[in-house]
Biopython code that builds the backbone (N, CA, C, O; Angstrom):
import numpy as np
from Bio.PDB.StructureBuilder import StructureBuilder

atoms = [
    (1, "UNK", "N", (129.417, 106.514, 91.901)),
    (1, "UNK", "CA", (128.615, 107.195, 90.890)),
    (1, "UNK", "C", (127.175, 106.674, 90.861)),
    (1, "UNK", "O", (126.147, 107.350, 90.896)),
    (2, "UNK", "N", (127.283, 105.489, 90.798)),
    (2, "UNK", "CA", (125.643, 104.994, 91.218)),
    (2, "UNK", "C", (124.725, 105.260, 92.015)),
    (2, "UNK", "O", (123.513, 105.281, 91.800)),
    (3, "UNK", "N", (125.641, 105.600, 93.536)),
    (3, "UNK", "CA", (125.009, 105.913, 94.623)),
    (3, "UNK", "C", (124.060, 107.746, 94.075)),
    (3, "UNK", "O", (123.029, 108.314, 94.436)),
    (4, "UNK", "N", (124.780, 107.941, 93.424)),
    (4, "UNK", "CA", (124.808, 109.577, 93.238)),
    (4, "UNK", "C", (123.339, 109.440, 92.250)),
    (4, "UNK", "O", (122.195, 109.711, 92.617)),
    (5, "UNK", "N", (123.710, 109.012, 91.113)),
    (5, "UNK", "CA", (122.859, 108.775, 90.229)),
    (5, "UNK", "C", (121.373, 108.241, 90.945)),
    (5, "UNK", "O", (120.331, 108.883, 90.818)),
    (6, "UNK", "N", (121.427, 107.561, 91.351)),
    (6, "UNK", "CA", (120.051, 106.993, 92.397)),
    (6, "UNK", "C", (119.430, 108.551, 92.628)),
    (6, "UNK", "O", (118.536, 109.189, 92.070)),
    (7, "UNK", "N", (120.395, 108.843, 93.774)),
    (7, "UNK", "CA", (119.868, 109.684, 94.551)),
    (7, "UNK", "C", (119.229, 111.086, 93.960)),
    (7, "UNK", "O", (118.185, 111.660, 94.272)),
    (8, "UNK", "N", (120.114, 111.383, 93.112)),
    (8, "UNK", "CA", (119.590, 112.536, 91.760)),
    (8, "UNK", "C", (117.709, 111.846, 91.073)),
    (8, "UNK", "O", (116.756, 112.624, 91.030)),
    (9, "UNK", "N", (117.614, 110.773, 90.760)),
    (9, "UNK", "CA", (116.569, 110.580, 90.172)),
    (9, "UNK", "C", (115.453, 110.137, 91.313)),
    (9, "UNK", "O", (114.249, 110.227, 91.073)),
    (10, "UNK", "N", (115.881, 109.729, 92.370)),
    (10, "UNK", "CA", (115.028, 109.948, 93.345)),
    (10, "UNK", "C", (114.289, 110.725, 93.873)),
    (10, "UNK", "O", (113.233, 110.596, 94.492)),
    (11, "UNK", "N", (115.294, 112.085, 93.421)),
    (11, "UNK", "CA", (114.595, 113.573, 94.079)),
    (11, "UNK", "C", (113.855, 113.901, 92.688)),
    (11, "UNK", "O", (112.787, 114.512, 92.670)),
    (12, "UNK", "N", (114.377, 113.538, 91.753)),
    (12, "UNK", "CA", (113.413, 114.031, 90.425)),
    (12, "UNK", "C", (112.077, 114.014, 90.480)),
    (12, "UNK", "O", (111.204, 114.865, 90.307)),
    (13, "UNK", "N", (112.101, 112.124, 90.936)),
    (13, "UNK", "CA", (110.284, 111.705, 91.368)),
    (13, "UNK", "C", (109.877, 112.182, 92.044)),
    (13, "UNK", "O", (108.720, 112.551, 91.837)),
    (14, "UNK", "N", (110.620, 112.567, 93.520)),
    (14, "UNK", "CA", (109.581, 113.257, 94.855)),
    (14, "UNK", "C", (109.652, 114.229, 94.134)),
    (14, "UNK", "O", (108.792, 114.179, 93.255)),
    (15, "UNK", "N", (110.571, 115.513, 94.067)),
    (15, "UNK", "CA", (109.787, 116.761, 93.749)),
    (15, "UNK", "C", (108.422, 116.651, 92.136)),
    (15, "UNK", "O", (107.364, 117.275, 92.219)),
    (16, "UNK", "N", (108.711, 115.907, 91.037)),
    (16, "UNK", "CA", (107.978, 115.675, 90.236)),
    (16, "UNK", "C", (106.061, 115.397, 90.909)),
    (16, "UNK", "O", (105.050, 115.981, 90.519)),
    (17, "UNK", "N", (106.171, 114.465, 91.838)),
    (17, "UNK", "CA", (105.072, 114.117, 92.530)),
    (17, "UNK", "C", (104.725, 115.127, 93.658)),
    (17, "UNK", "O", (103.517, 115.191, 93.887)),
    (18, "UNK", "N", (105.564, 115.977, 94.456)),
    (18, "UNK", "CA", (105.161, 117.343, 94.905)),
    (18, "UNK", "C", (104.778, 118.426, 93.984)),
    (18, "UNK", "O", (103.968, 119.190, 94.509)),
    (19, "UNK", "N", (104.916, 118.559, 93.469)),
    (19, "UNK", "CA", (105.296, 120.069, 92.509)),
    (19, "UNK", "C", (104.364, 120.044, 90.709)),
    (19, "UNK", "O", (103.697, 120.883, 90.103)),
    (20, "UNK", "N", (104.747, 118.795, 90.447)),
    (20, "UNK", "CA", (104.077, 118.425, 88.868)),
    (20, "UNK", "C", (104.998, 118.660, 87.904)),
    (20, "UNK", "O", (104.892, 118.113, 86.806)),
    (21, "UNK", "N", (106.096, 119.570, 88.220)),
    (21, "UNK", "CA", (107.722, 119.914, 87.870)),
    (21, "UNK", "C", (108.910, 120.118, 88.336)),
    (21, "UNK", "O", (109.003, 120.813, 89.348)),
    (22, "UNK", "N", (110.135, 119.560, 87.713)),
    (22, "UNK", "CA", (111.235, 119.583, 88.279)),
    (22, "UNK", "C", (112.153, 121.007, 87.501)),
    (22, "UNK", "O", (112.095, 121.440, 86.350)),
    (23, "UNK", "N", (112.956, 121.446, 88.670)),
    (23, "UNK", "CA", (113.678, 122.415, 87.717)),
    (23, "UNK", "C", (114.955, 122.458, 88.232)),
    (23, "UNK", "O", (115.019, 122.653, 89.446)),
    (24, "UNK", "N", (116.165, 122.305, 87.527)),
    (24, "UNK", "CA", (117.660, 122.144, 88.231)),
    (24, "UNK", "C", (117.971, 123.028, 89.448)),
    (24, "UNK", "O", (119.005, 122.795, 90.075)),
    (25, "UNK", "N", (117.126, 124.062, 89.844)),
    (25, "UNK", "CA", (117.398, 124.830, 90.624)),
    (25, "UNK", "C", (116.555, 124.360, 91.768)),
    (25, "UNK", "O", (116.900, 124.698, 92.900)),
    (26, "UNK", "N", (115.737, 123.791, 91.643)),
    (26, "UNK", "CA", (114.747, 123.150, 92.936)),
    (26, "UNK", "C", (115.793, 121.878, 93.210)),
    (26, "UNK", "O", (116.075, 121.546, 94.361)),
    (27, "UNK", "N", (116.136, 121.452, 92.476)),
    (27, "UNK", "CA", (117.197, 119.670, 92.595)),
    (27, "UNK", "C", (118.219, 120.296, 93.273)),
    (27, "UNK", "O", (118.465, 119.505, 94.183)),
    (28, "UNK", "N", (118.841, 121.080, 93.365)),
    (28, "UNK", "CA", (120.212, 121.666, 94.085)),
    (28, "UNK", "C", (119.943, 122.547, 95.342)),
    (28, "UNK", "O", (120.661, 122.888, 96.282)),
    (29, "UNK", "N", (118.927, 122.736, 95.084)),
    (29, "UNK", "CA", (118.356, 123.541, 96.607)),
    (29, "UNK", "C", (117.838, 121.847, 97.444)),
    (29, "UNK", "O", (118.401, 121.676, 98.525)),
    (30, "UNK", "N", (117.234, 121.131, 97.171)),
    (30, "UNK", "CA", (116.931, 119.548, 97.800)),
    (30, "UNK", "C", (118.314, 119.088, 98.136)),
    (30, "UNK", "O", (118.742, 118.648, 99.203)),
    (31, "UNK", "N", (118.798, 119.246, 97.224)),
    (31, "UNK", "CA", (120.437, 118.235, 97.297)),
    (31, "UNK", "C", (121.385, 119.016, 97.704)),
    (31, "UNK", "O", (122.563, 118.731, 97.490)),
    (32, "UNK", "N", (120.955, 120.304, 98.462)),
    (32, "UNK", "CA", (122.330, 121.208, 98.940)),
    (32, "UNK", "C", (123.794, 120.515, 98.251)),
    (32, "UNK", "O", (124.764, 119.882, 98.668)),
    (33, "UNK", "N", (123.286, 121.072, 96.906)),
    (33, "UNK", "CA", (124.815, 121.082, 96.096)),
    (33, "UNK", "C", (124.582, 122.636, 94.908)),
    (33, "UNK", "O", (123.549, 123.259, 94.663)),
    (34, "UNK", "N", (125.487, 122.772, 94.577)),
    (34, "UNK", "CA", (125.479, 123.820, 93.448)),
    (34, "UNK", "C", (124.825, 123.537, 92.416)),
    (34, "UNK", "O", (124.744, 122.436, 91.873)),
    (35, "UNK", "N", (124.398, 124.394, 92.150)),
    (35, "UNK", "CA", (123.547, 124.968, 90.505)),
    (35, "UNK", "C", (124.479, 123.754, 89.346)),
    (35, "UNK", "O", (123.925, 122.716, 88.983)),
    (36, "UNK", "N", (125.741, 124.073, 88.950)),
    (36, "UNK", "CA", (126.953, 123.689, 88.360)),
    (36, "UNK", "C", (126.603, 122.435, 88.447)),
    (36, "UNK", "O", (126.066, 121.793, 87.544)),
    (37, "UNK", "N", (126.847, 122.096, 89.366)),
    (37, "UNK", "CA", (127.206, 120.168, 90.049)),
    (37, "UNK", "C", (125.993, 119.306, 89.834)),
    (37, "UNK", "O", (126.079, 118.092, 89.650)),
    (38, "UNK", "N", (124.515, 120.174, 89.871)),
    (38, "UNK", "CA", (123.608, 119.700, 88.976)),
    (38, "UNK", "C", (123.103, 119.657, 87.695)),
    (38, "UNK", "O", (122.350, 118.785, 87.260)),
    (39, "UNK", "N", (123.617, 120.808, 86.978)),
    (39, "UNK", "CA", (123.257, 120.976, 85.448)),
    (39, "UNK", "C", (124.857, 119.744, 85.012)),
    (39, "UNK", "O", (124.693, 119.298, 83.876)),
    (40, "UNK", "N", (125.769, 119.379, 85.461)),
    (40, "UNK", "CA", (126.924, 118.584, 85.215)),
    (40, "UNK", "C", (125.717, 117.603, 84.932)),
    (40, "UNK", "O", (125.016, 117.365, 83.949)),
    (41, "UNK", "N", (125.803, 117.031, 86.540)),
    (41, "UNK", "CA", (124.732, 115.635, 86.213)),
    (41, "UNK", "C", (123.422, 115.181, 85.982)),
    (41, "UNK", "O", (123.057, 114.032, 86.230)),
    (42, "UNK", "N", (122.580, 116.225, 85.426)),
    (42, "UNK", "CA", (121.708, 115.893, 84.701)),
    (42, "UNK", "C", (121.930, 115.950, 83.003)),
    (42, "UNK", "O", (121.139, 115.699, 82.094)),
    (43, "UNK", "N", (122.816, 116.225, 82.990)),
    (43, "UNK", "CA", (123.912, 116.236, 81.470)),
    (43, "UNK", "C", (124.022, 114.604, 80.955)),
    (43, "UNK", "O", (123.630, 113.962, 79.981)),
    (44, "UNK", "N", (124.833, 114.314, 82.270)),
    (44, "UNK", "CA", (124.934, 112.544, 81.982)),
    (44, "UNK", "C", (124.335, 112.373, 82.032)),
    (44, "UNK", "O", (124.015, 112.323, 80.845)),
    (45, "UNK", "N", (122.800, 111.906, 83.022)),
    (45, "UNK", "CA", (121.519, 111.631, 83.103)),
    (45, "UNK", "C", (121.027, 111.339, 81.788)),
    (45, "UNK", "O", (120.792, 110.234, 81.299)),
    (46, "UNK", "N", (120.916, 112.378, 81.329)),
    (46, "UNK", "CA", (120.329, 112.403, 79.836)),
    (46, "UNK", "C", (121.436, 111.698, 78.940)),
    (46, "UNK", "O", (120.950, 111.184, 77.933)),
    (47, "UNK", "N", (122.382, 111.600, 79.032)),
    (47, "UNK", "CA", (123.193, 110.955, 77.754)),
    (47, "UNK", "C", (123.172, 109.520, 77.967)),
    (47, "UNK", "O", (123.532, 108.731, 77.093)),
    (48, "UNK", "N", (122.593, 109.026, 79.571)),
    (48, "UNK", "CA", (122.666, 108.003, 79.962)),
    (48, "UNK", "C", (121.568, 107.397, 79.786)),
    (48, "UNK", "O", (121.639, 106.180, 79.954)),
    (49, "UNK", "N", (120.191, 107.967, 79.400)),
    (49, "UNK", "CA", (118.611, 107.911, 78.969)),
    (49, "UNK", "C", (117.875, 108.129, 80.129)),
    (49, "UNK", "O", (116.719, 107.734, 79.973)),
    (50, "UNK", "N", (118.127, 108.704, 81.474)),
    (50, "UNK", "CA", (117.584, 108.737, 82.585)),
    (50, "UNK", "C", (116.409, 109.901, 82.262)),
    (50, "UNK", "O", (115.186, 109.902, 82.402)),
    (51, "UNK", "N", (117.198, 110.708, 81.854)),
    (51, "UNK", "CA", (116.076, 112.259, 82.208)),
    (51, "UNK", "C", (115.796, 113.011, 80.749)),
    (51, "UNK", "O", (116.688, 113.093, 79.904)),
    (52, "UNK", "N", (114.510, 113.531, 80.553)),
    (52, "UNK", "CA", (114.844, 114.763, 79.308)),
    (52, "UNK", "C", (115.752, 116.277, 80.550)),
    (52, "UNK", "O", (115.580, 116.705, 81.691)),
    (53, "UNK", "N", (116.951, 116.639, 79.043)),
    (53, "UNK", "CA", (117.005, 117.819, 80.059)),
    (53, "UNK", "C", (117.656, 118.669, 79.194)),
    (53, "UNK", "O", (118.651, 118.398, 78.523)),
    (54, "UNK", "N", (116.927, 119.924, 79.247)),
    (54, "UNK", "CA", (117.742, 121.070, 78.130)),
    (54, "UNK", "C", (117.549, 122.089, 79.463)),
    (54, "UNK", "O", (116.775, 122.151, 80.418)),
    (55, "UNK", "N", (118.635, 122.800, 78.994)),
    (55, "UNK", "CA", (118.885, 124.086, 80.007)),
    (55, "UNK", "C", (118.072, 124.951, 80.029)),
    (55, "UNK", "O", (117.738, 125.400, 78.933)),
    (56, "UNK", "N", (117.602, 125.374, 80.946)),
    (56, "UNK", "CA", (116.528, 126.519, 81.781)),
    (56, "UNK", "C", (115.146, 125.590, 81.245)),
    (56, "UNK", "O", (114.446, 126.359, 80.586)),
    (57, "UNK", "N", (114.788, 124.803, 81.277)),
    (57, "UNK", "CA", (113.415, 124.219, 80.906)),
    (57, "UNK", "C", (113.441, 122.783, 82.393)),
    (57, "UNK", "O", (114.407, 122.225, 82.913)),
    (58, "UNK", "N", (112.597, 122.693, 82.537)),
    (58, "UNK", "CA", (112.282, 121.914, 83.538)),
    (58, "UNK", "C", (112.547, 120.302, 83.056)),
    (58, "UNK", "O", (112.404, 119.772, 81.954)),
    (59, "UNK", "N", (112.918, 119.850, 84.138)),
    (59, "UNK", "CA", (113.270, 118.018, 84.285)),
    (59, "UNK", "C", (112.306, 117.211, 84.077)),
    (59, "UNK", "O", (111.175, 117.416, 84.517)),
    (60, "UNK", "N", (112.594, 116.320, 83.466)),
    (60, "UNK", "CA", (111.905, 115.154, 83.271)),
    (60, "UNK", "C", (112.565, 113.832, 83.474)),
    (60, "UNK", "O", (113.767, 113.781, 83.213)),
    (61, "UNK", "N", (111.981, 112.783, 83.887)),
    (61, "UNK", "CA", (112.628, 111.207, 83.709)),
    (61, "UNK", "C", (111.692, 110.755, 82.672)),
    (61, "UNK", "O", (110.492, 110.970, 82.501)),
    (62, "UNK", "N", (112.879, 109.823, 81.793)),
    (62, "UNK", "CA", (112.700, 109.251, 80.818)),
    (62, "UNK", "C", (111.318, 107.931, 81.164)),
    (62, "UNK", "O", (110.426, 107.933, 82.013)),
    (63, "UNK", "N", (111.660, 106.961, 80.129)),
    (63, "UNK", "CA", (110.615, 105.414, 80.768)),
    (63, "UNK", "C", (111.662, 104.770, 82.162)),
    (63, "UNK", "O", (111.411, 104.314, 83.278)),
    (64, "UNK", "N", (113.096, 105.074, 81.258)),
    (64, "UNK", "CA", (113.629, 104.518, 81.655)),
    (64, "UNK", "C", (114.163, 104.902, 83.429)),
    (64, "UNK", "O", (114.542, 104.143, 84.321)),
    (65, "UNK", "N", (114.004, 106.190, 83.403)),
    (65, "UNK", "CA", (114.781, 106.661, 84.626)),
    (65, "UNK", "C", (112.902, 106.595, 85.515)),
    (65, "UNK", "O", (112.791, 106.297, 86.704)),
    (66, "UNK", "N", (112.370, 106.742, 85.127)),
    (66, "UNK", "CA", (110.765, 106.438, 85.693)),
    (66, "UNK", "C", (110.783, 104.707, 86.661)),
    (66, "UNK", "O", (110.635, 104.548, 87.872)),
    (67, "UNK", "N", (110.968, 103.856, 85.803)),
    (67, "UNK", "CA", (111.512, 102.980, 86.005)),
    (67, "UNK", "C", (112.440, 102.306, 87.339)),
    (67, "UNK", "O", (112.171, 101.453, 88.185)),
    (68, "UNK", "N", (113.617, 103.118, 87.070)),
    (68, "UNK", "CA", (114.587, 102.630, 88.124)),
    (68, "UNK", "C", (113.935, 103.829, 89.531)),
    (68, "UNK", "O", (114.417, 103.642, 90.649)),
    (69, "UNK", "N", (112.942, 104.906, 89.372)),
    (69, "UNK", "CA", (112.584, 105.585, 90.376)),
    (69, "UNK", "C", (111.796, 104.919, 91.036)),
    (69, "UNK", "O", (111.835, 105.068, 92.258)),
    (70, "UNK", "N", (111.033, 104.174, 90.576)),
    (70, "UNK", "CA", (109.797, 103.114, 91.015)),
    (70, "UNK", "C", (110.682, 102.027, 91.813)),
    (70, "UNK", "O", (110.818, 101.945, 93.033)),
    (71, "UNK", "N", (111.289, 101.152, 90.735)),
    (71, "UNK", "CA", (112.602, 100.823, 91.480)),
    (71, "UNK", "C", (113.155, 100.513, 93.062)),
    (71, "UNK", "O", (113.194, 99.435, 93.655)),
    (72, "UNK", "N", (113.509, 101.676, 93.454)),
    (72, "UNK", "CA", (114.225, 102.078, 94.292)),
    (72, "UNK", "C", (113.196, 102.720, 95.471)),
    (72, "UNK", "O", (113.529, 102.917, 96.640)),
    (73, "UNK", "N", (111.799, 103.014, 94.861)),
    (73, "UNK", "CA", (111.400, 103.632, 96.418)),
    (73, "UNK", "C", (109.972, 101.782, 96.580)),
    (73, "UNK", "O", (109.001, 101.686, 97.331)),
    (74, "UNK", "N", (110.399, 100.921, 95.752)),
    (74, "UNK", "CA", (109.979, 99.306, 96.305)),
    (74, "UNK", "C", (111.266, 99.575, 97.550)),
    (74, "UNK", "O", (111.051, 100.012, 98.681)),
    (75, "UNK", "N", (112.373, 99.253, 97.087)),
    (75, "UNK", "CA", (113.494, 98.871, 97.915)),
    (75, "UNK", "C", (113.849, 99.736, 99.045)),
    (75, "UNK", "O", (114.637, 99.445, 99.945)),
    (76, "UNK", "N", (113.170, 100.860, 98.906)),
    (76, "UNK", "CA", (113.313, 101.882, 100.135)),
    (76, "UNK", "C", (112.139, 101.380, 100.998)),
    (76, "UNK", "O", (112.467, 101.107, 102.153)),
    (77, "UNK", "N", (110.808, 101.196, 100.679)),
    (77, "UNK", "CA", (109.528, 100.858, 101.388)),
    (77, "UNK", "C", (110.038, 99.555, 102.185)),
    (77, "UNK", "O", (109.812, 99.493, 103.393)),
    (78, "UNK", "N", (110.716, 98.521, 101.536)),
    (78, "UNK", "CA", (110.852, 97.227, 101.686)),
    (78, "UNK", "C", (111.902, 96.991, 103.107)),
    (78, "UNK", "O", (111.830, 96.146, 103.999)),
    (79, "UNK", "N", (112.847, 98.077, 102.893)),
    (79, "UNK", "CA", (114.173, 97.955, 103.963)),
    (79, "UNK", "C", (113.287, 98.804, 104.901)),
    (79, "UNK", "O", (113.418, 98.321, 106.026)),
    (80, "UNK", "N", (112.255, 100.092, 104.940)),
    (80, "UNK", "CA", (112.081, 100.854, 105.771)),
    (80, "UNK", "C", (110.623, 100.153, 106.766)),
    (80, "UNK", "O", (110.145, 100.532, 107.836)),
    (81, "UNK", "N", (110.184, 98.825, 105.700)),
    (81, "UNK", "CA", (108.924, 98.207, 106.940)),
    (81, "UNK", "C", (109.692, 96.780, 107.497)),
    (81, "UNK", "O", (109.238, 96.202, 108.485)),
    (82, "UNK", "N", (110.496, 96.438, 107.014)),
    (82, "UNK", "CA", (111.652, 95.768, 107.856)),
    (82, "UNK", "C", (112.684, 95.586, 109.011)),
    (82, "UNK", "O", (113.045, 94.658, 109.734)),
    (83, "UNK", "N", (113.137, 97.532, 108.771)),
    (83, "UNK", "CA", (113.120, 98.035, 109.929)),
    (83, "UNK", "C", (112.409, 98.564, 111.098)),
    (83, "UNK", "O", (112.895, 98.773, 112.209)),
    (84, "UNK", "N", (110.907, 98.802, 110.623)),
    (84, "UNK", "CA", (110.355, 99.145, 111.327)),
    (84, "UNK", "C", (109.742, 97.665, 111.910)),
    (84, "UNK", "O", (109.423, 97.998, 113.051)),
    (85, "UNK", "N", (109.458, 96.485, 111.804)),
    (85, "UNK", "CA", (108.932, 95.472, 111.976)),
    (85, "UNK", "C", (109.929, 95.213, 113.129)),
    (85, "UNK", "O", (109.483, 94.685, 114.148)),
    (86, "UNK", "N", (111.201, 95.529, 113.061)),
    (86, "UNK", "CA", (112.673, 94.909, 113.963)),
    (86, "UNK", "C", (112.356, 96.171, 115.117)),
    (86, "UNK", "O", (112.946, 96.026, 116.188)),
    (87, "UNK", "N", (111.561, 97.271, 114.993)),
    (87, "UNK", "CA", (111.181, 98.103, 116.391)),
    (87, "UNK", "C", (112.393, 99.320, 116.430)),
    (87, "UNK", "O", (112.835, 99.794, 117.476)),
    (88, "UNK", "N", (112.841, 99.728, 115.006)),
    (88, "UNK", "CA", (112.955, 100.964, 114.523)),
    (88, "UNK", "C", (111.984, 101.955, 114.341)),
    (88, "UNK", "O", (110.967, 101.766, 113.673)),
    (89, "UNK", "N", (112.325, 103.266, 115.049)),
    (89, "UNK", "CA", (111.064, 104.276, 114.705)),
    (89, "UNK", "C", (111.218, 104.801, 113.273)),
    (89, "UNK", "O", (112.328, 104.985, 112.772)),
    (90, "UNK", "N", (110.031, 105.043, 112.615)),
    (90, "UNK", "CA", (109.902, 105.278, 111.181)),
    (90, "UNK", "C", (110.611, 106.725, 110.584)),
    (90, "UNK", "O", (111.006, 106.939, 109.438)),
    (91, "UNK", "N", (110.625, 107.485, 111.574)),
    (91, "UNK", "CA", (111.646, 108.536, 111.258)),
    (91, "UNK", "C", (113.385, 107.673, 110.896)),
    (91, "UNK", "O", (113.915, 107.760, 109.789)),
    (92, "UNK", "N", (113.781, 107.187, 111.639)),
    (92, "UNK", "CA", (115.074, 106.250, 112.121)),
    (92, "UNK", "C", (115.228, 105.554, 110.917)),
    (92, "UNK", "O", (116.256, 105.663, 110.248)),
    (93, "UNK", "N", (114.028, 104.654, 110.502)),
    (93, "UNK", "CA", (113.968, 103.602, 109.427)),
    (93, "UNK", "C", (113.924, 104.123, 107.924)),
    (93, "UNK", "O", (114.458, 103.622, 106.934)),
    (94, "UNK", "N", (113.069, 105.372, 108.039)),
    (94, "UNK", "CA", (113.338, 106.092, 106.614)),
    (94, "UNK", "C", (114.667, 106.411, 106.168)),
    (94, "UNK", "O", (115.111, 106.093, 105.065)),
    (95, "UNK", "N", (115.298, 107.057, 107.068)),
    (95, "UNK", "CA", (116.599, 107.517, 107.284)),
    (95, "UNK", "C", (117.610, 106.556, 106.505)),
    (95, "UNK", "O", (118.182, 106.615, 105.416)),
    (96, "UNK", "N", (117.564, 105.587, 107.629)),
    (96, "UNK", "CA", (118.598, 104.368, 107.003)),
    (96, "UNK", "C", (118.221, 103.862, 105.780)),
    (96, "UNK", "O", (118.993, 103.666, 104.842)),
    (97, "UNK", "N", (116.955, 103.635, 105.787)),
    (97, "UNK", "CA", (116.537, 102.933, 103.995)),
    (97, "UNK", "C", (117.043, 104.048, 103.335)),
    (97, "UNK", "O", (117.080, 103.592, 102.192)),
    (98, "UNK", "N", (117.381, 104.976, 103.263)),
    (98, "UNK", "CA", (117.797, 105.823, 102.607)),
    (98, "UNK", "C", (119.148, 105.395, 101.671)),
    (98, "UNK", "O", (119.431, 105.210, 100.488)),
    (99, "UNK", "N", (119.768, 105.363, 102.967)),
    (99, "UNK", "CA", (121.342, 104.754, 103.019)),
    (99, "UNK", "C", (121.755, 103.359, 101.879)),
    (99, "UNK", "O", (122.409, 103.225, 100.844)),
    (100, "UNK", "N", (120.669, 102.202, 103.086)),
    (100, "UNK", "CA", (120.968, 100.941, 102.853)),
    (100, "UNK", "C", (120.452, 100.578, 101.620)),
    (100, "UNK", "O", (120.860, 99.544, 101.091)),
    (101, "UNK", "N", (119.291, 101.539, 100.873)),
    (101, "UNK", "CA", (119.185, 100.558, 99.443)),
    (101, "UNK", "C", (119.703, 100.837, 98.375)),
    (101, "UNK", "O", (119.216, 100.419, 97.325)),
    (102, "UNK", "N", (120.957, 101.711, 98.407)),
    (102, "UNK", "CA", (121.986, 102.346, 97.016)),
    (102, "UNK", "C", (123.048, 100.656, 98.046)),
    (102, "UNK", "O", (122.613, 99.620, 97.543)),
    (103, "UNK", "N", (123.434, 100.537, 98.444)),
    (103, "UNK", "CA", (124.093, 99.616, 99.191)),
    (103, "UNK", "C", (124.237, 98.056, 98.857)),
    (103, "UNK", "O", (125.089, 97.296, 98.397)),
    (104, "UNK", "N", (122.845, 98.001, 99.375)),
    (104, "UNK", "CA", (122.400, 96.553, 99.371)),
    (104, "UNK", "C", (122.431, 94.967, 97.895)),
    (104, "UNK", "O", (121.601, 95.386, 97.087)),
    (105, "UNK", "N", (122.732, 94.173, 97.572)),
    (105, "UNK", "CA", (122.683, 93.417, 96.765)),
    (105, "UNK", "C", (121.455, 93.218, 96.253)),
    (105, "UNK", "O", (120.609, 93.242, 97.147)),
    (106, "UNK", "N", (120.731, 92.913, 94.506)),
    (106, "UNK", "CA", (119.310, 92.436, 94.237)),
    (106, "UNK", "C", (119.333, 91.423, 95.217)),
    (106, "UNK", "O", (118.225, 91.100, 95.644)),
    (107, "UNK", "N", (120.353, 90.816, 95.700)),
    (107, "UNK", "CA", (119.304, 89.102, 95.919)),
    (107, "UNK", "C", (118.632, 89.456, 97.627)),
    (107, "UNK", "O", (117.577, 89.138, 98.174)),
    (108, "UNK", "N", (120.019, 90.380, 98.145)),
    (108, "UNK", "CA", (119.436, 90.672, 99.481)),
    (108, "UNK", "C", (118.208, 91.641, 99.433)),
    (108, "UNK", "O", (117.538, 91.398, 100.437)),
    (109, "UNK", "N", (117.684, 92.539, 98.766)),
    (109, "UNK", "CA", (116.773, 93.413, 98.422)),
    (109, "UNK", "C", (115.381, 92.511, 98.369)),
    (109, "UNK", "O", (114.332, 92.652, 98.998)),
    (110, "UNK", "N", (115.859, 91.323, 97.164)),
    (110, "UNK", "CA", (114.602, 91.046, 96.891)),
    (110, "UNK", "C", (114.136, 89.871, 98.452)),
    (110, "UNK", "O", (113.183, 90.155, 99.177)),
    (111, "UNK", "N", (114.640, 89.158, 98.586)),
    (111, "UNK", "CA", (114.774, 88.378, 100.178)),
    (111, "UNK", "C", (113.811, 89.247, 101.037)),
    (111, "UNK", "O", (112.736, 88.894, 101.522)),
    (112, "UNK", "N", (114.460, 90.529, 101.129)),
    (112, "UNK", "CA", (113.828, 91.486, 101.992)),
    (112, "UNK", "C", (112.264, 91.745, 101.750)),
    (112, "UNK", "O", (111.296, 91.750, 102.511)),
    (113, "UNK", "N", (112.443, 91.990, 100.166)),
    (113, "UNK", "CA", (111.034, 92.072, 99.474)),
    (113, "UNK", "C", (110.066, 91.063, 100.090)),
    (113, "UNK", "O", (108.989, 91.232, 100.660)),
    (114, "UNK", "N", (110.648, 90.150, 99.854)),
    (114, "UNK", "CA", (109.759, 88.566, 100.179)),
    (114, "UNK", "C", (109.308, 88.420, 101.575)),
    (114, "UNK", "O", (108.177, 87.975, 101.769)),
    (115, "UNK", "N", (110.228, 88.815, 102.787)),
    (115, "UNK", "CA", (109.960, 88.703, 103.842)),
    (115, "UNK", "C", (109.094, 89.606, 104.456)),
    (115, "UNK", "O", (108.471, 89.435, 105.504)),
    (116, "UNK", "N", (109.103, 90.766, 103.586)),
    (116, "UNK", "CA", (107.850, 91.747, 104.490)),
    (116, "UNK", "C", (106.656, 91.862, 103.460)),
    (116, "UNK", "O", (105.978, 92.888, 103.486)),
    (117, "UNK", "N", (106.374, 90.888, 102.579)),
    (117, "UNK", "CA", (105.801, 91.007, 102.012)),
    (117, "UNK", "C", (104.762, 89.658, 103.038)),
    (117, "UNK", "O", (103.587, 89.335, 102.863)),
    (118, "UNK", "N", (105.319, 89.366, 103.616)),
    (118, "UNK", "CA", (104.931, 87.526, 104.593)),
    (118, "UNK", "C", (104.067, 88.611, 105.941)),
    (118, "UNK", "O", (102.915, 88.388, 106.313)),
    (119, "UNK", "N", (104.848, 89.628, 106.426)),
    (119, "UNK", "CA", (104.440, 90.207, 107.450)),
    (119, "UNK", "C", (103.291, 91.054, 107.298)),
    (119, "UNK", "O", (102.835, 91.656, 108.270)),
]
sb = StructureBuilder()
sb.init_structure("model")
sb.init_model(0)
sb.init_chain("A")
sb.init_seg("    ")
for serial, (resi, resn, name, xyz) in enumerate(atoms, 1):
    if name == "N":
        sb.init_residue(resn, " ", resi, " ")
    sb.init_atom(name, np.array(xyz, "f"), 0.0, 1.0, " ", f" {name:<3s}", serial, name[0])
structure = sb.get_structure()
């Protein structure tokens, strides 16, 4: 569920920072999933303090879901110039940071942080 949750507020920020608005129907067309399966979990989202979200009105992240979006694309930048430093191509390395930072432990994340922060 975490993994999921990430990934839902992840796309909130990119399309938010493409677009200037999010709308459940742009999030399910990104996330090739159903209409349904996204108005579900932006339901929790919001009960969880991640997102504002009322039906047919456009998405928002909270402080809080703002927050863990910032978050997570440190820990995506961090695993993806790490890999690329190890002589991964940046297509390749985006990819996997994708993967590896719903995955990964804070302590190994932040380690990572530290080490390409040296490079």
């Amino acid at each position: 569920m975490q993994e999921i949750r990430e990934k839902y507020i992840e796309r909130i920020y990119e399309l938010k920072q493409k677009k200037g608005y999010v709308r459940a129907t742009d999030l399910a067309s990104l996330l090739n999933v159903k209409p349904s399966s996204v108005t579900e979990m932006l339901q929790k989202l919001a009960k969880e303090g991640y997102v504002h979200y009322e039906k047919y009105r456009v998405v928002d992240l909270t402080e809080k879901g703002l927050e863990l979006a910032l978050n997570l694309e440190r820990r995506h930048q961090a695993i993806k110039k790490l890999l690329m430093h190890l002589g991964v191509s940046e297509g390749t390395a985006d990819r996997d940071a994708c993967v590896v930072e719903h995955i990964l432990s804070e302590e190994s994340i932040k380690k990572i942080q530290e080490f390409v922060e040296k490079i």
